[in-house]
C-alpha positions in Angstrom: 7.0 117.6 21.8 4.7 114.6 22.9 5.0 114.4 26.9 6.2 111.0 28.5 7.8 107.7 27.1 7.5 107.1 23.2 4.9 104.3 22.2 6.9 102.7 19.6 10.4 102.1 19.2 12.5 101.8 15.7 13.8 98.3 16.5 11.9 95.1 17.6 11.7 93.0 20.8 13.4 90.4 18.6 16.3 92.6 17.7 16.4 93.9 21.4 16.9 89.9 22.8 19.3 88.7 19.7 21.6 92.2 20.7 21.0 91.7 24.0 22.0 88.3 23.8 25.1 88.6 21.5 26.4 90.9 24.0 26.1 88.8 26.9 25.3 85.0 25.9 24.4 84.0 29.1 21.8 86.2 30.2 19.1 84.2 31.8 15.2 85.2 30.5 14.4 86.9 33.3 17.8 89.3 33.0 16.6 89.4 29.1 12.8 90.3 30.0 14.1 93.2 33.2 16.8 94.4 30.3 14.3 94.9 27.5 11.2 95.9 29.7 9.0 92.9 28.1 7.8 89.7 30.2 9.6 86.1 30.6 6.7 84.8 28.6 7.7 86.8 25.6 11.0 86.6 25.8 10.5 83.1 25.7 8.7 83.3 22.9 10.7 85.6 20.9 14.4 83.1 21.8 11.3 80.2 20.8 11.3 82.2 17.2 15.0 83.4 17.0 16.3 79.6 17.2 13.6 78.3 14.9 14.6 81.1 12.2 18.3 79.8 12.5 19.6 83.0 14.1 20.8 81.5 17.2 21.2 78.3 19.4 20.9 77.0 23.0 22.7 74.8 24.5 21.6 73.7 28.0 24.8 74.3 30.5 23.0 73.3 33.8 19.9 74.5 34.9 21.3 77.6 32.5 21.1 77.9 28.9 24.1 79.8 26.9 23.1 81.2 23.6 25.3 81.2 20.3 24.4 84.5 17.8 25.0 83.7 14.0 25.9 86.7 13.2 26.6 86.0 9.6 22.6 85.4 9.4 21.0 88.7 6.9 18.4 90.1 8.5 14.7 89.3 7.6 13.3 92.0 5.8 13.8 92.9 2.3 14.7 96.6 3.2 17.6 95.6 5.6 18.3 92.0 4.2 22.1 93.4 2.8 22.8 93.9 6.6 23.8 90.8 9.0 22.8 90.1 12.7 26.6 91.1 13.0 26.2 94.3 11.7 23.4 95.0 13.7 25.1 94.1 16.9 28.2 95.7 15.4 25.9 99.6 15.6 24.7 98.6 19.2 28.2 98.1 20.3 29.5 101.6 18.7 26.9 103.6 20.4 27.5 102.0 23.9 31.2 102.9 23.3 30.8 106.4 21.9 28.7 106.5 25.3 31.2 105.2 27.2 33.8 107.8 26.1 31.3 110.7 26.5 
């Protein structure tokens, strides 16, 4: 076994900021960038890429934006296109409650 944190993970930065955000829609970018372990800048960027690719929307509440999910939206790639955003959010929410109980 290799020795200290993994260098790659299975899901994306983009997946880990639409979850994150689904979960809890008014996370501010710098909550988002301590929670994922990625900077302000890129979060940024990736919410910048999420909203232009129609998966979610800001609306301004303040100095605060709240986020909306569509979680009908398929995923991107051709290999997981048959699953939605809401399914994706759906296997995030199972393991934090099998978690949870255990």
């Amino acid at each position: 076994m290799p020795d200290g944190p993994p260098t790659w993970h299975f899901l994306s930065n983009h997946a880990h900021v639409l979850i994150s955000i689904a979960v809890d829609p008014d996370l501010t970018v710098r909550e988002l960038a301590q929670h994922i372990g990625i900077t302000e800048r890129a979060v940024i960027r990736i919410i910048g890429e999420l909203d232009e690719g129609g998966f979610l929307e800001r609306t301004r509440e303040g100095r605060r934006n709240h986020y909306e999910v569509h979680l009908d939206r398929p995923l991107r790639h051709p290999v997981e296109a048959h699953c939605t955003v809401g399914d994706l959010v759906q296997m995030h929410l199972k393991e934090e409650m099998a978690g949870q109980e255990g």
